[in-house]
Backbone as CSV, one residue per row, in Angstrom:
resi,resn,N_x,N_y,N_z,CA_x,CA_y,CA_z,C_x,C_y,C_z
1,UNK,-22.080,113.647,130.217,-21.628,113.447,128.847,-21.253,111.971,128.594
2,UNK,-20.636,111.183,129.404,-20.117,109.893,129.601,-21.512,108.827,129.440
3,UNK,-21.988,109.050,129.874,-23.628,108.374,129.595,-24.065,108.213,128.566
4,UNK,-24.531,109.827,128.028,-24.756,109.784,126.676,-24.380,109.240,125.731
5,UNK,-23.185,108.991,125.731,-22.233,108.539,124.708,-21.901,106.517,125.422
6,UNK,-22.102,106.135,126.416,-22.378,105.134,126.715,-23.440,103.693,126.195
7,UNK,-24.695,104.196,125.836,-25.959,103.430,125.338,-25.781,103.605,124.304
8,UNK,-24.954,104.508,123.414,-24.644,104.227,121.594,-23.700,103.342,121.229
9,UNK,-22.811,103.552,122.557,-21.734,103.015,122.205,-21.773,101.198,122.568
10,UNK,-22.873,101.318,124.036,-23.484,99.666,124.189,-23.983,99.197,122.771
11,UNK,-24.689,100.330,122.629,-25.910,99.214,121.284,-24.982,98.860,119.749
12,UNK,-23.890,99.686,119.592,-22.419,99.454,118.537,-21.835,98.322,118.517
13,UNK,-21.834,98.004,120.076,-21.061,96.940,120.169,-22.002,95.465,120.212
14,UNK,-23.014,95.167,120.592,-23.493,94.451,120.247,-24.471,94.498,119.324
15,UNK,-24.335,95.197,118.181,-25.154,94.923,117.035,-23.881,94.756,115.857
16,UNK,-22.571,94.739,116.467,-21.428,94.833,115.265,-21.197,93.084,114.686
17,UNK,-20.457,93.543,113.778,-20.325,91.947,113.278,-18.997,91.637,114.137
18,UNK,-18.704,90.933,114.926,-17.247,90.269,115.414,-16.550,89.582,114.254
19,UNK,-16.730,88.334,113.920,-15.809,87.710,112.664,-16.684,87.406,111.829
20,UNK,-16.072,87.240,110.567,-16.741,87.380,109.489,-15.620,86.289,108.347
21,UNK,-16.422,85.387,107.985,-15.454,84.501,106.938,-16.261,84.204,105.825
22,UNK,-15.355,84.253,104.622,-15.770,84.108,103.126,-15.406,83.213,102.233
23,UNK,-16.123,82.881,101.738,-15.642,81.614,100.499,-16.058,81.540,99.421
24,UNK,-15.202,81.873,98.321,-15.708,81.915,96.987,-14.997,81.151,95.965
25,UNK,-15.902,81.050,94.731,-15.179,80.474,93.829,-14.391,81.696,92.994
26,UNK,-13.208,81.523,92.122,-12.974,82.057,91.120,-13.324,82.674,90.035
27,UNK,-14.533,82.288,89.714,-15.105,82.639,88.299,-16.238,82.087,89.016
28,UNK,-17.183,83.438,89.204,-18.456,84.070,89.886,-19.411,83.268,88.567
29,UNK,-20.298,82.711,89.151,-21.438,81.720,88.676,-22.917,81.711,89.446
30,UNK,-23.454,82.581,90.317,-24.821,82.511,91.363,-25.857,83.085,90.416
31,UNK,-25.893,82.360,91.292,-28.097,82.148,90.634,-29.154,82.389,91.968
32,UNK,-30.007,83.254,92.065,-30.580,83.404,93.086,-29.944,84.429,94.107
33,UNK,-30.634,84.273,95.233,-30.722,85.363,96.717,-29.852,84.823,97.359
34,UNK,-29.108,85.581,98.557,-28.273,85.291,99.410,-29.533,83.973,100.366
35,UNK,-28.834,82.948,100.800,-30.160,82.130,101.869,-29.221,82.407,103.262
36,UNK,-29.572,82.026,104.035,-29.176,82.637,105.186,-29.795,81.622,107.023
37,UNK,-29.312,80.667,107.039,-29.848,79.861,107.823,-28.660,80.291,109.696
38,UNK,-29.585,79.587,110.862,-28.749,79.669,111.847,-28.049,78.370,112.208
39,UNK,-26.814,78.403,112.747,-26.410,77.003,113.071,-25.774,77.415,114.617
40,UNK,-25.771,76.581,115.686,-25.075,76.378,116.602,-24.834,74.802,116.922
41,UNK,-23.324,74.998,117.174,-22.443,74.120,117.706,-22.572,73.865,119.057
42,UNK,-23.033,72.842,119.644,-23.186,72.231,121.590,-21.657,71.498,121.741
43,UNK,-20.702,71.758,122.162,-19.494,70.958,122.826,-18.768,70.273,121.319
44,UNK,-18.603,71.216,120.259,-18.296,71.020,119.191,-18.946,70.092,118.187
45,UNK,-20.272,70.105,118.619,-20.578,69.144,117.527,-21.910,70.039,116.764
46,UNK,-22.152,69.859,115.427,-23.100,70.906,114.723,-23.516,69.791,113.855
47,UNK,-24.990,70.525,114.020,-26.456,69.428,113.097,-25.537,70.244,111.509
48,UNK,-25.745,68.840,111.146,-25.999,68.957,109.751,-26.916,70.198,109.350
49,UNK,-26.275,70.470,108.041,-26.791,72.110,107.341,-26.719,71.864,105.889
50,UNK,-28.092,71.524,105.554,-28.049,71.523,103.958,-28.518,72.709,103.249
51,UNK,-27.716,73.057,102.287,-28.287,74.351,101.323,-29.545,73.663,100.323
52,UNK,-30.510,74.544,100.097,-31.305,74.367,99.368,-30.721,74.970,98.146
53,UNK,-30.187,74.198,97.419,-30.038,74.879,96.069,-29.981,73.705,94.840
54,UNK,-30.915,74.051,94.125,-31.662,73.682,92.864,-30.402,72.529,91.871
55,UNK,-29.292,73.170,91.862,-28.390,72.548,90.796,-27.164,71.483,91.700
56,UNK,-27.370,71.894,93.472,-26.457,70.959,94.079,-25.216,71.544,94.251
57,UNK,-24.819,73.125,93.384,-23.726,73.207,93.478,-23.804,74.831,94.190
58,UNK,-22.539,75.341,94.967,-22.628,76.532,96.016,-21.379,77.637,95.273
59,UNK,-21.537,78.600,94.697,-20.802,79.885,94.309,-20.260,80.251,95.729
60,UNK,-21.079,80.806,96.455,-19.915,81.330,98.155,-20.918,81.160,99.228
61,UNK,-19.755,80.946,100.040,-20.275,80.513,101.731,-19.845,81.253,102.918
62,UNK,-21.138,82.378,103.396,-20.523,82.879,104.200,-20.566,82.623,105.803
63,UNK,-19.777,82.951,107.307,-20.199,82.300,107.979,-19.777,84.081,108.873
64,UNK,-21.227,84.252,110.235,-20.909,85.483,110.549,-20.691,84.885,112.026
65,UNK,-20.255,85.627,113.139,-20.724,85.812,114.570,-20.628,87.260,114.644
66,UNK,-21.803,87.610,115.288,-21.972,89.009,116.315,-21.226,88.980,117.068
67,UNK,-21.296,90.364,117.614,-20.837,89.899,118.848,-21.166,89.580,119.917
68,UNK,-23.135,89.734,120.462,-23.547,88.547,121.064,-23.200,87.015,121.062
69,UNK,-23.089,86.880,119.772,-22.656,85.391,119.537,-20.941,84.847,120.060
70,UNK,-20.501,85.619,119.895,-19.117,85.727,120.584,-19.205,85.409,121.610
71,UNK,-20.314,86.822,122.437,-20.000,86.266,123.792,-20.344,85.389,124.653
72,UNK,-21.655,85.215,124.046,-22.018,83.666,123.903,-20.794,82.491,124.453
73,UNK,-20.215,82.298,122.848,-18.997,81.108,123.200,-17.992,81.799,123.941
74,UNK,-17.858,83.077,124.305,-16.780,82.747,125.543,-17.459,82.490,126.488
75,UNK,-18.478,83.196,127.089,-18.925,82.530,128.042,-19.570,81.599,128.859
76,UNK,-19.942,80.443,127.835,-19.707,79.162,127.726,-18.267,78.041,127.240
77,UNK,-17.743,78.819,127.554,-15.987,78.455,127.357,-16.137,77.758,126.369
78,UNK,-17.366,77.828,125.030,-16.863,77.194,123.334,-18.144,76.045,123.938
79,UNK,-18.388,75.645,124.787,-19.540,74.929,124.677,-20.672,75.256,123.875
80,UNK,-21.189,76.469,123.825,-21.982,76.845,122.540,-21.519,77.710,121.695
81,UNK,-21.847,77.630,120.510,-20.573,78.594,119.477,-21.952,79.010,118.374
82,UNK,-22.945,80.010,118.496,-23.752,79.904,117.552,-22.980,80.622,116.075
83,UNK,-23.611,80.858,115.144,-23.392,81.484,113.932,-24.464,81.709,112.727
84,UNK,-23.645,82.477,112.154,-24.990,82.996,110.863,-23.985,82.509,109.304
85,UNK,-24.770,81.520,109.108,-24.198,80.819,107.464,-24.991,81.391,106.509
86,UNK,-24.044,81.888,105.650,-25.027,82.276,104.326,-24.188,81.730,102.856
87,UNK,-25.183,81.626,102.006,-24.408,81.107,101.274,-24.982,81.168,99.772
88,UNK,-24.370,81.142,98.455,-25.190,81.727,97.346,-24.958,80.514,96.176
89,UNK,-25.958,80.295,95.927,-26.106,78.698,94.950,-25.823,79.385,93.617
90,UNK,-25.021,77.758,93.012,-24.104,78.245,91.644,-24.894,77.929,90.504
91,UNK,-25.096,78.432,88.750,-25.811,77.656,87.624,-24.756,76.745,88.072
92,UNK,-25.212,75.449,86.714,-24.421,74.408,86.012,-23.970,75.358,84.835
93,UNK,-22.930,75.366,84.341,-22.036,75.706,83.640,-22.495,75.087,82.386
94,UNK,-22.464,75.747,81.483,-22.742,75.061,79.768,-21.381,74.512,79.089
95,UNK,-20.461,75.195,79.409,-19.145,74.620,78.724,-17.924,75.363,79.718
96,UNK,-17.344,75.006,79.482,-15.651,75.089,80.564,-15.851,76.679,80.572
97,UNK,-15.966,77.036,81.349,-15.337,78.861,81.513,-16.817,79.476,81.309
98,UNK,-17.452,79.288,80.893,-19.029,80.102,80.649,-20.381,79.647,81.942
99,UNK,-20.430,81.065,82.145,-21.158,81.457,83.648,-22.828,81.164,83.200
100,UNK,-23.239,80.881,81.751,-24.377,81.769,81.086,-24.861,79.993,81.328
101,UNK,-26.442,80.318,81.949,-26.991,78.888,81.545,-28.152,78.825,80.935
């Protein structure tokens, strides 16, 4: 019985999200699809990551690790730290407070 319930419980744990961080604006403004690029960090230092987005400006930014990716940076004691950035591009605004472009 211990088995069985073993390989569901392996494949749970590394297909789960470990941390998960969010960033938004106040007054919701996106235009377009979630984009979704990979970034890893070598001994704290991370390549530059530009969003492709049309107007220059970013509605929310999200940043994930698995928990492969976790274990990853522990077991490289933070020498590699990969992650999953996503992030959702904002209109330009027509007048103070209006989302509509």
């Amino acid at each position: 019985m211990i088995r069985l319930l073993g390989l569901p419980l392996s494949a749970a744990l590394l297909l789960s999200g470990c941390a998960y961080h969010r960033v938004v604006v106040p007054i919701r403004n996106e235009t377009g699809t979630l984009q979704s690029v990979q970034s890893t960090a070598f001994a704290g230092v991370t390549r530059r990551t530009e969003a492709n987005c049309p107007t220059n400006l970013l509605n929310e930014v999200r940043v994930r690790q698995s928990f492969g990716e976790a274990l990853v940076t522990v077991l490289t004691l933070g020498l590699v730290a990969p992650a999953r950035v996503q992030y959702l591009c904002a209109k330009i605004p027509t007048a103070e407070g209006d989302t509509d472009h």
